[in-house]
C-alpha positions as CSV (number, residue, x, y, z in Angstrom):
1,X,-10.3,86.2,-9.2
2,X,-13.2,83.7,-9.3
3,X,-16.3,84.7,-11.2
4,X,-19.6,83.1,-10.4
5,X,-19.1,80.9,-13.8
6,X,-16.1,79.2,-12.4
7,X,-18.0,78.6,-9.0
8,X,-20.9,77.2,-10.6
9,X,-18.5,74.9,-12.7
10,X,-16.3,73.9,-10.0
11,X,-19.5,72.5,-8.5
12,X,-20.9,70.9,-11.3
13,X,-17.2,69.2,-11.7
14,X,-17.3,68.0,-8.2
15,X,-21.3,66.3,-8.1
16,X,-20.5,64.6,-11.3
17,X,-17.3,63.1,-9.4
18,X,-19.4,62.8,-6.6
19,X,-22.1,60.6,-8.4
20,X,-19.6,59.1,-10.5
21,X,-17.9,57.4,-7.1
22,X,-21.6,56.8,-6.1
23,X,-22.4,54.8,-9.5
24,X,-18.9,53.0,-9.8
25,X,-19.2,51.3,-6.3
26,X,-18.7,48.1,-5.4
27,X,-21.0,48.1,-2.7
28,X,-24.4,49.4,-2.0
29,X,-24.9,53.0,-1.3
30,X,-28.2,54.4,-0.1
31,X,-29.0,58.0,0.8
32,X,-31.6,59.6,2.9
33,X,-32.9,62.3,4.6
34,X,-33.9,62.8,8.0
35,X,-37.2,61.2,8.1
36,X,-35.6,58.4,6.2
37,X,-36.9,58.8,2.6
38,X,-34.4,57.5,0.1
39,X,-32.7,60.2,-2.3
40,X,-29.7,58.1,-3.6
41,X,-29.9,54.4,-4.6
42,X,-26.7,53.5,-6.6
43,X,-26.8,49.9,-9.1
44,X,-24.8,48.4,-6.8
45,X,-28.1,48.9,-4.4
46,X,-30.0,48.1,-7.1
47,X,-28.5,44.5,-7.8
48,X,-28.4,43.8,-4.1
49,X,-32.2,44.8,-3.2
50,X,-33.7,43.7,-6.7
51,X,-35.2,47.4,-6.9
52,X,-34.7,49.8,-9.4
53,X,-33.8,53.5,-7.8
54,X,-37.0,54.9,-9.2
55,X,-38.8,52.4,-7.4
56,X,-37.5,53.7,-3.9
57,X,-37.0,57.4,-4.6
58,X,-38.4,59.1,-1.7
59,X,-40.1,56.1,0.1
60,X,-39.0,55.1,3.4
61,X,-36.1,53.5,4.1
62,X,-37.7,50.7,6.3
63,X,-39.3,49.3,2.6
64,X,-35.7,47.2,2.3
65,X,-35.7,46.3,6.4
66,X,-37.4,42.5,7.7
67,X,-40.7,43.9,9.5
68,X,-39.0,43.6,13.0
69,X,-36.1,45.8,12.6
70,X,-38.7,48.5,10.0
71,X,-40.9,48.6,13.4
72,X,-38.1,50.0,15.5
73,X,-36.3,51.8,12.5
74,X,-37.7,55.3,12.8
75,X,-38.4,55.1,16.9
76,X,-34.1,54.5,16.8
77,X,-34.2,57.5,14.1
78,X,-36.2,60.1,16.5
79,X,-34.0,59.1,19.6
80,X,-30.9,59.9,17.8
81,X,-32.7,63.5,16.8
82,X,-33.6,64.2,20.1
83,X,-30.7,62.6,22.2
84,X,-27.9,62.0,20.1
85,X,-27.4,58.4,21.3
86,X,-26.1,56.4,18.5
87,X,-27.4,53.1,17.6
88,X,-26.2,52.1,14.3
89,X,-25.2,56.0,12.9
90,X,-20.9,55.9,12.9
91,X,-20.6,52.0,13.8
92,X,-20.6,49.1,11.4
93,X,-23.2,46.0,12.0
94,X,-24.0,43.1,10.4
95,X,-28.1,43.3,10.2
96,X,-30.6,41.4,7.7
97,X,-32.0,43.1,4.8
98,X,-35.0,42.5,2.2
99,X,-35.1,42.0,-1.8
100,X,-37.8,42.9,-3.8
101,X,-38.5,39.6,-4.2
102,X,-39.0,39.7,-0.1
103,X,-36.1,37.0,0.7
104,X,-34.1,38.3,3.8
105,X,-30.3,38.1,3.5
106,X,-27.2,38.8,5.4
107,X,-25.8,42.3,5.1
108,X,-23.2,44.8,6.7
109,X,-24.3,48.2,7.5
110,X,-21.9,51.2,8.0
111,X,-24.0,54.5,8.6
112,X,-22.5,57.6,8.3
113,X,-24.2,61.3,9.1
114,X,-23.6,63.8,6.2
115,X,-23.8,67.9,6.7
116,X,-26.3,69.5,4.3
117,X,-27.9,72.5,4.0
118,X,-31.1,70.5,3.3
119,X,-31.1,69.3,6.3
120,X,-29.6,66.1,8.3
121,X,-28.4,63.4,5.7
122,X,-27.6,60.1,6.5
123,X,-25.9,57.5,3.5
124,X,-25.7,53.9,3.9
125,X,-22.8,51.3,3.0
126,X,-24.5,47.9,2.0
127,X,-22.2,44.8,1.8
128,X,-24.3,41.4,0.4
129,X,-22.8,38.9,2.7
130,X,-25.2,35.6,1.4
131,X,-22.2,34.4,-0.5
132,X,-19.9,34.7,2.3
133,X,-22.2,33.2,4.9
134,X,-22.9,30.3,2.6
135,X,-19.1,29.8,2.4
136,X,-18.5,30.1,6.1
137,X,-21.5,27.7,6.4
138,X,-19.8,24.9,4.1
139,X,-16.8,24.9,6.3
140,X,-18.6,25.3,9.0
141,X,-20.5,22.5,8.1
142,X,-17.1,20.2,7.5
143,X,-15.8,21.2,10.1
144,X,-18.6,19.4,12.3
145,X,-18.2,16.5,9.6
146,X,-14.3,16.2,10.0
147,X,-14.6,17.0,13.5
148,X,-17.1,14.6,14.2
149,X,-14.8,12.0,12.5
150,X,-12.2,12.5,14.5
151,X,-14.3,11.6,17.6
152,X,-15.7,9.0,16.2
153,X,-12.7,7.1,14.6
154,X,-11.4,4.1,16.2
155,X,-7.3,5.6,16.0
156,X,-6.1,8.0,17.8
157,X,-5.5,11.2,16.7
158,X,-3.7,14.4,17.9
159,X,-3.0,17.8,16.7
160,X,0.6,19.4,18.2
161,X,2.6,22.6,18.0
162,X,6.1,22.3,17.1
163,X,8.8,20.9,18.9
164,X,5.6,18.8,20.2
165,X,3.2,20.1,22.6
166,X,-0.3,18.3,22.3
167,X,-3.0,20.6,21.7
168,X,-5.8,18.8,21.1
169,X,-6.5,14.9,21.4
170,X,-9.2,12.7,20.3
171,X,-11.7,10.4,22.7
172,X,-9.6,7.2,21.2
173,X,-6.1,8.3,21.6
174,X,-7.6,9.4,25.4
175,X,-8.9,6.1,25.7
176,X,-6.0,4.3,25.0
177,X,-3.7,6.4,27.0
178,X,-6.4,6.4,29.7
179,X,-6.6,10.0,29.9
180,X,-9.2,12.7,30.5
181,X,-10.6,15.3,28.4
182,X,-8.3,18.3,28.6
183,X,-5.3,16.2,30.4
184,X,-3.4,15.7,27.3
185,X,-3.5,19.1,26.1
186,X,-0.2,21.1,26.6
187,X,1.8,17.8,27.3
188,X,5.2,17.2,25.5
189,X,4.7,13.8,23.4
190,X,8.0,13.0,24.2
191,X,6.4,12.8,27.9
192,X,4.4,9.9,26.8
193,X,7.8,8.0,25.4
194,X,9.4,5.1,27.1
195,X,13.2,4.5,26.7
196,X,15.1,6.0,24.4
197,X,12.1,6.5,21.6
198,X,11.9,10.6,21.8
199,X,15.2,10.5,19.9
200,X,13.5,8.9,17.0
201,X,10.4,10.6,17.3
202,X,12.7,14.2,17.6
203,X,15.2,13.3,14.7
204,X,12.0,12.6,12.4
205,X,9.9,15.8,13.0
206,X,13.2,17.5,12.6
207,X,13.7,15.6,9.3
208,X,10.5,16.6,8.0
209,X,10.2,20.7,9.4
210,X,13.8,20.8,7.7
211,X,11.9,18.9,4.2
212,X,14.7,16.2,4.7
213,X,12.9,13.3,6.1
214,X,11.1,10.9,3.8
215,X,9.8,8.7,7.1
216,X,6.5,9.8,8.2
217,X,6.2,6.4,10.6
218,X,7.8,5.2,13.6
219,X,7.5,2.6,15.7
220,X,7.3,3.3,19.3
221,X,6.5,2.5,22.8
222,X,4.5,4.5,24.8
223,X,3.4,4.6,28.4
224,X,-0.4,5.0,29.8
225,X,-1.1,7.4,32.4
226,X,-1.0,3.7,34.9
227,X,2.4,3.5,33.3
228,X,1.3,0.5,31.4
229,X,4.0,0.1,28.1
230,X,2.0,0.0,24.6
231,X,3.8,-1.1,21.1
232,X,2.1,1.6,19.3
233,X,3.3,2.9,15.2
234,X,2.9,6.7,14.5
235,X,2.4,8.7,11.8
236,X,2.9,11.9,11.7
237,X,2.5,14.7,8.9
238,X,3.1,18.6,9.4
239,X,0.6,21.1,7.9
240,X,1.7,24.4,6.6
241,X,-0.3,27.6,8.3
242,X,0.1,31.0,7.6
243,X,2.3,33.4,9.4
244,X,3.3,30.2,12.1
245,X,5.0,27.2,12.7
246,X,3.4,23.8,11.1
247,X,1.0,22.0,12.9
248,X,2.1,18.2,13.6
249,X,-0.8,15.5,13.1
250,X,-0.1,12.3,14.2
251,X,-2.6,8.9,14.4
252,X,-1.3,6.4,17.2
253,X,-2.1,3.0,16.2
254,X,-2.0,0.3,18.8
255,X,-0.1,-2.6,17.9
256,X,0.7,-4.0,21.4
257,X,-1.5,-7.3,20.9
258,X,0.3,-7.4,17.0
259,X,3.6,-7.3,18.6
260,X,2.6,-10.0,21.3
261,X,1.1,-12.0,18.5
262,X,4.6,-12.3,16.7
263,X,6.7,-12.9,19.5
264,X,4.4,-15.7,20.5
265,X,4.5,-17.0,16.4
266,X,8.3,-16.1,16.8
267,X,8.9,-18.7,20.0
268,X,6.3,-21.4,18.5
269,X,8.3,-20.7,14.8
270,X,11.8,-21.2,16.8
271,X,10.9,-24.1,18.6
272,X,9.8,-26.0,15.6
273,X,12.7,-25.1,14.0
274,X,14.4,-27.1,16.9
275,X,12.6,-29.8,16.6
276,X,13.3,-29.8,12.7
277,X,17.2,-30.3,13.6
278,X,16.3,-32.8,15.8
279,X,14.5,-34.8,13.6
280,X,17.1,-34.2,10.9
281,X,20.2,-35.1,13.0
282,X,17.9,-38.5,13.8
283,X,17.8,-39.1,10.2
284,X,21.7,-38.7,9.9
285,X,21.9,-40.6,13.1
286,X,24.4,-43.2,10.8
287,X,26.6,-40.6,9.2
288,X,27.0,-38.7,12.3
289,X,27.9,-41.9,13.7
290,X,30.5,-42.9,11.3
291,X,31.8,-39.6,11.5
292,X,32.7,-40.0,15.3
293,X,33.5,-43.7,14.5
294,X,36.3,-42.8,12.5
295,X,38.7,-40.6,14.8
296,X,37.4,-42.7,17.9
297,X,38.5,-46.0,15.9
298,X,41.5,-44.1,15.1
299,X,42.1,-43.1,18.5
300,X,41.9,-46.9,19.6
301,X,44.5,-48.4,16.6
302,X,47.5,-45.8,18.0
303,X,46.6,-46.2,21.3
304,X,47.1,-50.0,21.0
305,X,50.5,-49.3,19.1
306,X,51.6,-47.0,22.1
307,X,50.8,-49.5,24.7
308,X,53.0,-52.2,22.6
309,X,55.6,-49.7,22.4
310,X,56.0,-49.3,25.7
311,X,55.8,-52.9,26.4
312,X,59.5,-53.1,23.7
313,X,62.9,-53.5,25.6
314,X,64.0,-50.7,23.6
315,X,61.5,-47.3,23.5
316,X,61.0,-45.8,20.5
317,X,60.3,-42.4,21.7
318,X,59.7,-40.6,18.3
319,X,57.3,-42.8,16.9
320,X,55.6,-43.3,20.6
321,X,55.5,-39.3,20.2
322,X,54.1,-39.3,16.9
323,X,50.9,-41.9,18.2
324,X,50.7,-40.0,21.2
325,X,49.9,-36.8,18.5
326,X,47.7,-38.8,16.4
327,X,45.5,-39.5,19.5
328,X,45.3,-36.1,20.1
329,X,44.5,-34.7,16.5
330,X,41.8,-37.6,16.2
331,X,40.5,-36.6,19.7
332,X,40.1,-33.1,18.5
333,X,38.4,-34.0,15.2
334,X,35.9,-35.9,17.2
335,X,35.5,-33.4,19.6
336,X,34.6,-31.2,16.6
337,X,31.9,-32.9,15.3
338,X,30.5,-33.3,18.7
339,X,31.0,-29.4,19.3
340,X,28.9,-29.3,15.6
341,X,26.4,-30.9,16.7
342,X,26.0,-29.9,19.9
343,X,25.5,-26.2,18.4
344,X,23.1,-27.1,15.8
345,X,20.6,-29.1,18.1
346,X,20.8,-26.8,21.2
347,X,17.6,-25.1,22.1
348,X,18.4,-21.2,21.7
349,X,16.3,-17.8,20.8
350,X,16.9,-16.8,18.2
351,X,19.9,-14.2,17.4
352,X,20.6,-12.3,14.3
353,X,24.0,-11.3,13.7
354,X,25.9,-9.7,10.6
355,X,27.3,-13.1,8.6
356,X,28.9,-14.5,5.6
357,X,26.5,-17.0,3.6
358,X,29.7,-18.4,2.4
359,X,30.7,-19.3,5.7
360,X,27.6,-20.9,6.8
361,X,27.3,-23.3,3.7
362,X,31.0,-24.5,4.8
363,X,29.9,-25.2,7.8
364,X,26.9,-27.3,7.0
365,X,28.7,-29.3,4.3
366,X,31.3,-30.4,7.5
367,X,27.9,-31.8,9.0
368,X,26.1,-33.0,5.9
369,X,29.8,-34.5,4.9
370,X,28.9,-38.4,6.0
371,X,25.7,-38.4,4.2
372,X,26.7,-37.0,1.0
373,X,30.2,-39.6,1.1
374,X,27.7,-42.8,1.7
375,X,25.3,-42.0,-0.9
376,X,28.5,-41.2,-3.3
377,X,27.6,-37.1,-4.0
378,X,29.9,-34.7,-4.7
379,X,29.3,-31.1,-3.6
380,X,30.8,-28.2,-6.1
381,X,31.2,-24.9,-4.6
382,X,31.0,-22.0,-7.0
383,X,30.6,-18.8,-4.6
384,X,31.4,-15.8,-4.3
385,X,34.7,-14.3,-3.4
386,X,33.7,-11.7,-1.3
387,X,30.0,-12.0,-0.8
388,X,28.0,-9.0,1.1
389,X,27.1,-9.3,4.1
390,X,23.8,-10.5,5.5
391,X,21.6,-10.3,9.0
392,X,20.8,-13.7,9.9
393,X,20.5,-16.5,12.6
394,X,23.5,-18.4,11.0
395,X,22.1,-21.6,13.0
396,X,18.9,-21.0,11.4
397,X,20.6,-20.5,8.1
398,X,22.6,-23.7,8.5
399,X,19.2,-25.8,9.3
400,X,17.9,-24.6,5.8
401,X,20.8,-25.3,3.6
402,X,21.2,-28.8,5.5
403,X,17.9,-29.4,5.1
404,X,18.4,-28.7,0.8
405,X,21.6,-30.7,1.0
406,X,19.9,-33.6,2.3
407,X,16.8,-33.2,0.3
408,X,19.1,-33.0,-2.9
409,X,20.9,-36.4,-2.3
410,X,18.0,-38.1,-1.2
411,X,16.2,-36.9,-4.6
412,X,20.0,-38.7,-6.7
413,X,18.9,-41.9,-4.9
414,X,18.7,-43.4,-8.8
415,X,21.0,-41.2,-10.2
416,X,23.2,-42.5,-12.0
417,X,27.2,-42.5,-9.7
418,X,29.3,-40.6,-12.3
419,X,25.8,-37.9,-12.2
420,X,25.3,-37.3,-8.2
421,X,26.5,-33.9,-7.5
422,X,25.1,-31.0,-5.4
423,X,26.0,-27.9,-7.3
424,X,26.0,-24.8,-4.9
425,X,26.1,-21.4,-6.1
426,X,25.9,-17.7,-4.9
427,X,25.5,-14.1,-6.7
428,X,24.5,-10.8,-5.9
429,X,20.9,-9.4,-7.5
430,X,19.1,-6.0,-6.9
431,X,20.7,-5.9,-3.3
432,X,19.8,-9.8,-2.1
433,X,22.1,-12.7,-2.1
434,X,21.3,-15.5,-3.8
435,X,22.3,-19.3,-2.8
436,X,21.3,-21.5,-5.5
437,X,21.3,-25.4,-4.7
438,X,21.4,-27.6,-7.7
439,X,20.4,-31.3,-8.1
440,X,20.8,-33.8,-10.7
441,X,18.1,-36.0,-9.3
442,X,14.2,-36.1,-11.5
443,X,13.2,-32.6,-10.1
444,X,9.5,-31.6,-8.3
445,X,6.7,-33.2,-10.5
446,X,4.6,-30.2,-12.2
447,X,1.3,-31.5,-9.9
448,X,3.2,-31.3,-6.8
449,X,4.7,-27.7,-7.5
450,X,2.2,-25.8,-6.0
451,X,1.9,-27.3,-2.6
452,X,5.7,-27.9,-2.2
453,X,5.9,-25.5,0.8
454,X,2.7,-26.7,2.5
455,X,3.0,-28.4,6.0
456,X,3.2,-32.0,6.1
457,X,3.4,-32.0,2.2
458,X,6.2,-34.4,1.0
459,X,7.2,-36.3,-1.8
460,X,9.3,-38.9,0.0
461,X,8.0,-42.5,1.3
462,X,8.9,-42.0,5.0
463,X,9.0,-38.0,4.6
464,X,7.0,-35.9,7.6
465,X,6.9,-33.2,5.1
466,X,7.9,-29.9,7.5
467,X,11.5,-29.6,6.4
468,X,10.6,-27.4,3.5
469,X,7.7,-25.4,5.2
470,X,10.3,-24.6,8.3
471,X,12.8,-23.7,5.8
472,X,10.4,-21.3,3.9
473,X,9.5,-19.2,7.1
474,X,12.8,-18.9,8.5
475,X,13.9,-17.3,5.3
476,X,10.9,-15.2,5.6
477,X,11.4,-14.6,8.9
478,X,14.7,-13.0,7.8
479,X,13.0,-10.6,5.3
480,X,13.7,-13.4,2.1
481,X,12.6,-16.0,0.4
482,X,12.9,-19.5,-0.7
483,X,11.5,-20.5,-4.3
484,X,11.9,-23.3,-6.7
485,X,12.9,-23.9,-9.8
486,X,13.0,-26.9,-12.7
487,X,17.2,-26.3,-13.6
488,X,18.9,-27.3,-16.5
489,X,19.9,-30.8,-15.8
490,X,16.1,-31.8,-15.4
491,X,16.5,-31.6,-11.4
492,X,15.6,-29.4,-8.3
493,X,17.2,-25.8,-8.0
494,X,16.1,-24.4,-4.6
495,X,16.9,-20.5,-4.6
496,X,17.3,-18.5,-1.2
497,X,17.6,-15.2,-1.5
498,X,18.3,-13.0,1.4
499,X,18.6,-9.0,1.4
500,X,21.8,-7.6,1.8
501,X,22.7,-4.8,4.5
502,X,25.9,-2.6,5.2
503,X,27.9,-3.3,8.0
């Protein structure tokens, strides 16, 4: 049975819970009657209004309200009475408050109505939102910075949902694609390809949704919405959102005027390159004719015997035979170094192929043969057995080591006889191969070094100085380069060094 003591200290336990909620809350909680004068002011309201609770006890509620809403406060209060229409009583708001101090600040309000037998209660929830609004203003505020960027930049930029669907796109990518506001959105990229690129572009946002790809740029063509073709490079990036599928950003960089740019150096680089192995098969104009002097002079010695063997009572058909295959091996050599010729000299575009370097130096010491036997140079070959493989124009190729060859027995002009020899070598290092050319001639004077590569530079009397500088850009045409070195007979030691690739 319950005696009045246990009442009285059941209720005693519960207010002291009750205020101790009240005190220990995070937010602010206010209390008043129904004619609005505060009864319950907790610290929490305290630390949010600047007042201390004995300051507000039983003044009006409309002391912590802007003047505005404090003018309407107890008209809204006496409708409710009356009517029961709610305003604010059972439904949260955000509304502006006032400290002490009189600075207004961003709040939210939850009213609730509490049953008393005092009479109609009503206790307040106050949340200080200031911090939260200044946050929200900061990224509001770069937001309109970073947005305003994105207009503004000269690149164009788009934002896409995976597998690709354009969500957003900036005024420069719309320019360039010549597209209006709101036309790009919900368009597949891949829509915007031309050829065969959407396999690249799918394989590398696969790649990098999967964290596998390390390529976050492609090179591309895409069409205009006049179905013009643009060289354009992309990047792309993906970036992480909650609860959904990455975001793709990618920036479209133009590069259709870059791309016509090269081709147009390319053609004006190939045809000088041409008329480089014109000009050097005019210099060799006297090897390349003793070269086709000899089988033709050949040619003309057996044919002579034939024709006297015929004229003998008796025919001697084996040795008639044997002249009759003489003429034809000789014909055949000439027809060779015709065939040489003919190939190097012959106006081409240029054509990259998997190659052997090995191979190509062969080649160009069968051309280079008649110089290097009238100036009395030998050529040692110490190169690799089985060298990697390299992507290269091998015409190209063969114009630059000619053109070292050349240069390195014109440089043994006082050498002396026993000394003149071309030493050519070839390695492997860190994934290029090497082709060293060796002379025993002076070598480059130190003053001259640095403008060895220049156009029109040269060293020699009647020189036009462009061998070397065509020489240096086709090898850096080809991803390599051509250097120099002092070697350790005194002379020249060109290096080429070219990267390797798998076949």
């Amino acid at each position: 049975m319950t005696t009045p003591e246990d009442s009285a200290r059941s209720a005693s336990d519960l207010a002291a819970r009750y205020e101790g909620l009240i005190e220990a809350a995070v937010d602010g909680v206010v209390l008043i009657d129904e004619r609005g004068r505060i009864e319950v002011f907790n610290p929490a309201a305290e630390r949010i209004f600047g007042y201390a609770a004995e300051d507000v006890a039983g003044h009006n509620i409309t002391m912590l309200m802007p003047q505005g809403d404090a003018a309407r406060h107890d008209a809204h209060l006496d409708t409710y009475h009356r009517t029961g229409r709610r305003q604010i009583i059972g439904i949260g708001r955000e509304l502006v408050g006032r400290r002490r101090n009189g600075d207004l600040f961003p709040m939210d309000l939850s009213v609730g109505e509490v049953a008393s037998s005092e009479g109609r209660k009503y206790v307040g929830f106050v949340r200080d939102l200031t911090q939260r609004k200044r946050m929200e203003d900061t990224i509001r505020a770069r937001e309109d910075e970073l947005r305003e960027v994105v207009d503004n930049v000269p690149i164009g930029i788009f934002t896409a949902e995976l597998p690709g669907i354009i969500q957003a796109a900036n005024p420069a990518l719309r320019r360039l694609l010549r597209y209006e506001a709101g036309e790009l959105a919900g368009m597949p990229f891949i829509r915007l390809l031309s050829g065969g690129d959407y396999r690249q572009l799918t394989a590398m946002i696969t790649d990098l949704t999967n964290g596998a790809g390390a390529d976050r740029v492609a090179e591309l063509r895409i069409r205009r919405k006049d179905e013009a073709v643009l060289d354009v490079a992309l990047h792309i990036g993906l970036v992480a959102r909650a609860n959904t599928t990455p975001l793709i950003v990618g920036m479209v960089i133009d590069r259709t005027e870059k791309v016509r740019s090269e081709e147009v150096a390319r053609q004006a680089r190939e045809h000088l390159a041409h008329v480089g192995r014109l000009t050097t098969l005019g210099e060799m104009a006297s090897a390349i004719a003793h070269e086709i002097n000899q089988p033709l002079t050949a040619i003309a010695n057996h044919a002579q015997a034939a024709r006297r063997l015929l004229s003998m009572t008796e025919l001697d058909v084996e040795t008639l035979r044997d002249a009759c295959t003489q003429m034809a091996e000789q014909a055949l050599r000439a027809g060779q170094v015709v065939r040489r010729i003919r190939a190097f000299v012959t106006k081409r575009e240029s054509s990259k192929e998997l190659a052997d370097l090995n191979e190509i130096v062969r080649s160009v010491l069968e051309l280079a043969a008649g110089d290097a036997r009238e100036a009395g140079v030998r050529v040692e070959l110490d190169l690799q057995i089985s060298p990697p493989t390299v992507l290269v124009d091998p015409v190209q190729l063969q114009q630059v080591c000619l053109n070292l060859i050349r240069n390195a027995i014109d440089a043994m002009g006082e050498t002396a006889p026993e000394k003149r020899a071309i030493e050519i070598s070839s390695s492997e290092q860190d994934g290029l191969h090497v082709l060293c050319f060796d002379d025993h001639g002076p070598g480059i004077a130190p003053a001259a070094r640095d403008r060895l590569f220049y156009p029109f530079f040269t060293t020699k009397a009647d020189g036009m100085g462009m061998g070397l500088s065509i020489s240096q850009s086709i090898v850096a045409a080809h991803g390599g380069t051509l250097k120099y070195e002092t070697n350790a007979h005194g002379g020249a030691r060109f290096i080429i060094a070219l990267p390797i690739v798998a076949e």
